[in-house]
C-alpha positions, 0 to 999 in steps of 0.5 A: 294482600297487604301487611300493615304499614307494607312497602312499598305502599300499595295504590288505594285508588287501584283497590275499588270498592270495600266489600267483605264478601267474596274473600271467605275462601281465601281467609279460610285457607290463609288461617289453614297456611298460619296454623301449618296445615295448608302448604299450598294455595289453591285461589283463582288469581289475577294480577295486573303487572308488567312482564317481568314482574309476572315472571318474577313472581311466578318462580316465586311462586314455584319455590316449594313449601319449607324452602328458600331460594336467593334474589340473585338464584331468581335473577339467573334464572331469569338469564342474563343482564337480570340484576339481583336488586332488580329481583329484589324489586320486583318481590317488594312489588308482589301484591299477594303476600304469602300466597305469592310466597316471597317470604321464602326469597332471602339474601345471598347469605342465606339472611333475612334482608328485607320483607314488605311486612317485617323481618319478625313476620318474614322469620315467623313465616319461615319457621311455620314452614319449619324452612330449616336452618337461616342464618337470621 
């Protein structure tokens, strides 16, 4: 799931074939997530990645609804000799945007730093999950 104009860009040849099908459950609860009723996802997902960026987006995905962590909490989790940017990387590549929610990931400051879709859409994200008080 991908923003306009998303960074880093996504392969186009890795996607196959358009079809509009199959993605009514998926649209029905990302409108639920948007208008603040669904806090959670509940989709079967399959994502090709390498190890470490499986990691990564697996404590991503453990981050509760209406809060945040930072890249460098995510890089000592992941133990030592993990850097930060390396963290950081790793959350740019995530494919499935709000459902991996990497828009919960902030800065050390607790600042927006960066975000595949925008900061405007990282902060209106946050404040659907009333994520509490950033300095933005």
């Amino acid at each position: 799931m991908y923003f306009p104009r998303h960074w880093p860009r996504p392969d186009r040849s890795a996607f196959g074939a358009r079809s509009d099908e199959g993605f009514e459950e998926a649209a029905r609860q990302l409108g639920e997530f948007l208008a603040g009723d669904r806090s959670a996802f509940d989709l079967p997902l399959t994502v090709r990645a390498s190890e470490f960026d499986r990691r990564v987006w697996e404590l991503v995905a453990g981050v509760p609804y209406g809060e945040t962590t930072t890249y460098g909490e995510l890089a000592r989790s992941l133990g030592a000799g993990t850097e930060p940017r390396d963290v950081g990387a790793a959350v740019g590549r995530n494919p499935l945007c709000i459902i991996i929610p990497c828009h919960r990931v902030v800065g050390a400051t607790g600042k927006l730093t960066g975000y595949a879709g925008g900061l405007d859409r990282n902060r209106a994200l946050l404040e659907i999950e009333h994520a509490g008080a950033l300095l933005w």
